[in-house]
C-alpha positions as CSV (number, residue, x, y, z in Angstrom):
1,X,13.1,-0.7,26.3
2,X,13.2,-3.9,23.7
3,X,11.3,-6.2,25.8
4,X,9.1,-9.6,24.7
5,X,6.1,-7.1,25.6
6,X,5.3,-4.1,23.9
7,X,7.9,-1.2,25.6
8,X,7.9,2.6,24.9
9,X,9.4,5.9,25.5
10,X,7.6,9.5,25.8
11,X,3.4,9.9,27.2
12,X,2.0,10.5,30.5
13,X,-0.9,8.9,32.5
14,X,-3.4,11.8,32.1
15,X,-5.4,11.0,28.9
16,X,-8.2,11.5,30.2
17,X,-10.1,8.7,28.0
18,X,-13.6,8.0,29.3
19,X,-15.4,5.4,30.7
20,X,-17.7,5.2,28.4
21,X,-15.4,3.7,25.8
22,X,-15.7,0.3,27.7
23,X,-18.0,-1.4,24.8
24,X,-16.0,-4.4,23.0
25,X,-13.1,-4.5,25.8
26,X,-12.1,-7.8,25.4
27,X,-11.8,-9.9,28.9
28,X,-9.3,-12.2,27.4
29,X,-7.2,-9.1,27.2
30,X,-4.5,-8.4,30.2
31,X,-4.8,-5.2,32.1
32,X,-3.0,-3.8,34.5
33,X,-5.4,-4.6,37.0
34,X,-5.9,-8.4,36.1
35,X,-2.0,-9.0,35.9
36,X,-0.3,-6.8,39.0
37,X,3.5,-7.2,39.6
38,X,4.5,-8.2,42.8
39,X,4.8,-4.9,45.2
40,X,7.5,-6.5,47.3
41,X,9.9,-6.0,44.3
42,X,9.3,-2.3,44.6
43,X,11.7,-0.5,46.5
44,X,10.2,2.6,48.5
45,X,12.1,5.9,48.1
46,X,12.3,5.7,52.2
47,X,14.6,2.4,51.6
48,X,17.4,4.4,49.7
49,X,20.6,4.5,52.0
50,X,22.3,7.5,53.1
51,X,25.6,9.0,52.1
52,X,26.5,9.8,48.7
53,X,25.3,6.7,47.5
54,X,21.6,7.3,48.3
55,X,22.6,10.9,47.2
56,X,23.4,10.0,43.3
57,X,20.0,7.0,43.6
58,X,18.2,10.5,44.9
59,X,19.6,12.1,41.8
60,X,18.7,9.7,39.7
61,X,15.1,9.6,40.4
62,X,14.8,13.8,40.0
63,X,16.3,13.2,36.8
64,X,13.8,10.5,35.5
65,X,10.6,12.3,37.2
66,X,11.6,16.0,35.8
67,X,13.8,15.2,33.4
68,X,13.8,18.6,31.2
69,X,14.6,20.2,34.9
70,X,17.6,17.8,35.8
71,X,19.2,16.8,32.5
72,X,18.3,20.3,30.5
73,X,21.5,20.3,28.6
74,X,20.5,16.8,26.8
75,X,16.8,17.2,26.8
76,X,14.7,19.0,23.5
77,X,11.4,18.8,24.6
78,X,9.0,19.2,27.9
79,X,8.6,15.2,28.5
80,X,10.5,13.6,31.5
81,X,11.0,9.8,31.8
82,X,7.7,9.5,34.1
83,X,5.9,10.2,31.7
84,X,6.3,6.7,29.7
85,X,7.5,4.7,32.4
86,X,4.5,5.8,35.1
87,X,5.4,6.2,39.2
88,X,8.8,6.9,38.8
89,X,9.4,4.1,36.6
90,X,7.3,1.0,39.5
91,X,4.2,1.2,37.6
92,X,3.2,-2.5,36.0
93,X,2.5,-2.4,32.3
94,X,4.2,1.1,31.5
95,X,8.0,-0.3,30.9
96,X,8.5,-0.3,34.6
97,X,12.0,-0.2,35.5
98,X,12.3,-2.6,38.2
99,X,14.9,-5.4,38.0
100,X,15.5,-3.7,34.7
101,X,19.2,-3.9,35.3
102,X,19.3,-7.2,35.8
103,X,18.1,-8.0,31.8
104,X,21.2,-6.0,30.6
105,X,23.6,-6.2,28.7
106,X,20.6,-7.0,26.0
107,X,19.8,-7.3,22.6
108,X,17.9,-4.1,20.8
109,X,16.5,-5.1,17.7
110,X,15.7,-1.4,16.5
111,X,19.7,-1.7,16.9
112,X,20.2,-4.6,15.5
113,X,23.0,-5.5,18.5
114,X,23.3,-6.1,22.3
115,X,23.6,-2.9,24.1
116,X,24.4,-1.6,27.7
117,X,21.7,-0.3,29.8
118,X,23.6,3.2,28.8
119,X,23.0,2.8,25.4
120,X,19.0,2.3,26.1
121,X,19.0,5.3,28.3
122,X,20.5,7.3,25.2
123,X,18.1,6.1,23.2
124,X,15.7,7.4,25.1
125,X,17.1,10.7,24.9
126,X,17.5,10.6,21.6
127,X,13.9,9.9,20.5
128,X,11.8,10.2,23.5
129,X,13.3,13.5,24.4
130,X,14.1,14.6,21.8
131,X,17.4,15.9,22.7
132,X,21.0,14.5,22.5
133,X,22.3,11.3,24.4
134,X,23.6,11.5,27.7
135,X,27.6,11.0,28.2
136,X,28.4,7.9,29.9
137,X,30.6,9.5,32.5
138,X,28.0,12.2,33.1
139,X,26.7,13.1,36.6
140,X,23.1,12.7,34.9
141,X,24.0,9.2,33.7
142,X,25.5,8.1,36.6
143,X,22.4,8.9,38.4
144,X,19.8,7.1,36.2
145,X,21.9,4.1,36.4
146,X,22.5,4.6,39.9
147,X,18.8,4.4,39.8
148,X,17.4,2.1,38.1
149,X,20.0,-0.5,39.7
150,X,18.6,0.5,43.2
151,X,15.2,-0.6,41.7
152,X,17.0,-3.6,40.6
153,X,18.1,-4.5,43.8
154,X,16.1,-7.5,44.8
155,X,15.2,-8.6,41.6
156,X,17.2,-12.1,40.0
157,X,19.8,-11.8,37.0
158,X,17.7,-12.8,33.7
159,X,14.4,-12.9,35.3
160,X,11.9,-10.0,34.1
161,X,9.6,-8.2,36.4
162,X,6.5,-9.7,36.7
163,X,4.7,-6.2,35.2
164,X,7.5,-5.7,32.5
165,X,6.8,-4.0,29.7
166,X,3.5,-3.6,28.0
167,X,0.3,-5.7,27.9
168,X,0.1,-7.3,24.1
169,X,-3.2,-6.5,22.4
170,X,-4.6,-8.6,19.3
171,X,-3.7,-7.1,16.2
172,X,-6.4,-3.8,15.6
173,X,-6.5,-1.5,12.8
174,X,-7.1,1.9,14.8
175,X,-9.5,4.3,13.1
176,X,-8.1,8.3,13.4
177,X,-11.8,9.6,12.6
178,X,-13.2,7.7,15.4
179,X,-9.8,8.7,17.7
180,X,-10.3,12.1,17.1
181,X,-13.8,12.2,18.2
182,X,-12.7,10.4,21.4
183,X,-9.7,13.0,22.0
184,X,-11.6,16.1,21.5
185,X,-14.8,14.6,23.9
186,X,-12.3,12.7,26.2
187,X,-8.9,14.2,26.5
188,X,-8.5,17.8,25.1
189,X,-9.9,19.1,28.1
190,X,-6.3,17.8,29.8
191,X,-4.0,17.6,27.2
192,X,-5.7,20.8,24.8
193,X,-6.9,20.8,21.4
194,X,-3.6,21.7,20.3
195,X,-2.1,18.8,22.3
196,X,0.2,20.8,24.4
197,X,-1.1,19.5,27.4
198,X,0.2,21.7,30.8
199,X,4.0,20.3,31.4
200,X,5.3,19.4,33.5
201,X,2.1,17.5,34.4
202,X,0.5,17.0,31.7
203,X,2.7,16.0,28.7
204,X,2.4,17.2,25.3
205,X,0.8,14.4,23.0
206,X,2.0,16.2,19.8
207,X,4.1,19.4,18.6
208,X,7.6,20.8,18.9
209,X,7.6,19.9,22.9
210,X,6.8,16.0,22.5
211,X,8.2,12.8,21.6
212,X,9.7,12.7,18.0
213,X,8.9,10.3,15.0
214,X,11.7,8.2,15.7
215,X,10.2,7.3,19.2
216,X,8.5,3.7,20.3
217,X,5.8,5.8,21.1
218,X,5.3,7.0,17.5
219,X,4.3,3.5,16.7
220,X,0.3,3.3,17.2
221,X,0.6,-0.4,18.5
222,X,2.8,0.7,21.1
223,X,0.8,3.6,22.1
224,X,-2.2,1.4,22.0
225,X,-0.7,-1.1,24.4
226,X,0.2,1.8,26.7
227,X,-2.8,3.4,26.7
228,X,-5.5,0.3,27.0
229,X,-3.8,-0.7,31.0
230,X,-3.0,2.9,32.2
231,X,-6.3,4.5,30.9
232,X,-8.4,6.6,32.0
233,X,-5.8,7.9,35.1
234,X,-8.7,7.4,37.6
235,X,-9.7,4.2,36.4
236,X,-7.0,2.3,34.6
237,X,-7.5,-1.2,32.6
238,X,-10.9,-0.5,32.0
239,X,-10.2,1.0,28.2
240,X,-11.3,-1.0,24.9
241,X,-8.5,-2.6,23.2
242,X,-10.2,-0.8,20.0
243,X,-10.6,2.3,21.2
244,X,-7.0,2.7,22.6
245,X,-6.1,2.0,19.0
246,X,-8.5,4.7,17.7
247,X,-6.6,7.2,20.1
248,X,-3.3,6.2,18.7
249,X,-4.0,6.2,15.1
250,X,-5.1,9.8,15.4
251,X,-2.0,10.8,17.4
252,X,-0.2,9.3,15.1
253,X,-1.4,11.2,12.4
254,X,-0.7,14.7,14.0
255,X,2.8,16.7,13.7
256,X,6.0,16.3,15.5
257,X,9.9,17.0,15.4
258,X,12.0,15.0,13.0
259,X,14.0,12.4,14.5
260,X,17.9,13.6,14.0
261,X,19.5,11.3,11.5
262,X,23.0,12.0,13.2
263,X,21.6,9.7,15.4
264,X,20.7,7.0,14.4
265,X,23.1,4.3,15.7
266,X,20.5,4.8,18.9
């Protein structure tokens, strides 16, 4: 999403950067761990009512956590909505979508207008998956909305999430050399040489089955400020600010679809 915070769409919480990147990692720097959003604004999946309303919020959350499984027709990759926005979309610091609902309707500057929480979901799609946006009167749709609004459910009109977004690092010139010496040691044995990862858990990082270069991901900054909380999975927030940024720029630098022109209002 367009938030004050770095936000993204498309990677998953299993580089497997390690710990031994920790040299230089700023304290000044907020991490996940040193900044955690308030659990009591988390709705458990045991809290969703019955009947067909808890039914279509049940929906919804298949379709964000396997996404190429529950929305195939509009999907064109092997990345599902979890894979940006980490725990089903509660974890702080990776574009969590609690109390999301509440900031909409909301201006998208990559849009250049204010735009319905709709319009950010086919965005999504779009870039992130790679695949076509989702109707607004579609089952699919109706469940993501369905949702994210239950995870909005206790939050306050206007007021962001206390984890929203991503952290904000200082302004780092990542170093693909360095990153790609860091993947091959740190990550490849997770994600693959070739990147492919093991979907659907472990995303693809690069190639025909991830994110395309119209994504938020595809910008090295953002990736950066995704990576540096949620890295390594088993001990997140303790990854250098540089070194996330050394991972990114060689991502960055490897191949991946075309974002489709057609569009491009999105």
């Amino acid at each position: 999403m367009q938030y004050k915070v770095f936000s993204i769409v498309g990677l998953h919480a299993a580089l497997a950067v390690g710990c031994a990147l920790l040299a230089g990692c700023s304290s000044k720097v907020p991490t996940a761990q040193s900044t955690p959003a308030t659990s009591s604004s988390q709705p458990e999946p045991a809290q969703m009512p019955a009947g067909a309303a808890g039914d279509e919020i049940r929906l919804g959350k298949l379709v964000f956590d396997e996404t190429p499984r529950y929305a195939a027709a509009y999907v064109g990759n092997r990345l599902s909505c979890n894979d940006c926005h980490l725990k089903s979309g509660t974890a702080a610091h990776a574009a969590p979508m609690v109390n999301l609902a509440n900031l909409f309707p909301m201006y998208n500057k990559r849009a250049g207008r204010v735009i319905s929480l709709q319009e950010r979901l086919q965005e999504c799609f779009v870039r992130s998956e790679n695949g076509r946006p989702l109707p607004d009167d579609s089952k699919e749709m109706r469940a993501l909305v369905a949702y994210i609004n239950w995870l909005s459910k206790d939050g306050v009109k206007g007021k962001p999430f206390e984890g929203r977004g991503l952290v904000k690092l200082p302004a780092l010139k990542g170093d693909p050399a360095r990153g790609k010496a860091v993947y091959a040691s740190q990550c490849a044995a997770c994600h693959g040489s070739d990147g492919i990862g093991e979907p659907p858990i472990i995303p693809p990082l690069w190639g025909r089955n991830s994110f395309n270069d119209g994504a938020g991901m595809n910008e090295p900054e953002k990736m950066a400020a995704f990576l540096m909380p949620n890295m390594p999975q088993n001990h997140p927030g303790t990854l250098a600010p540089q070194s996330a940024f050394d991972v990114a720029a060689f991502i960055h630098t490897m191949p991946r679809p075309k974002f489709n022109q057609a569009y491009r209002r999105y």
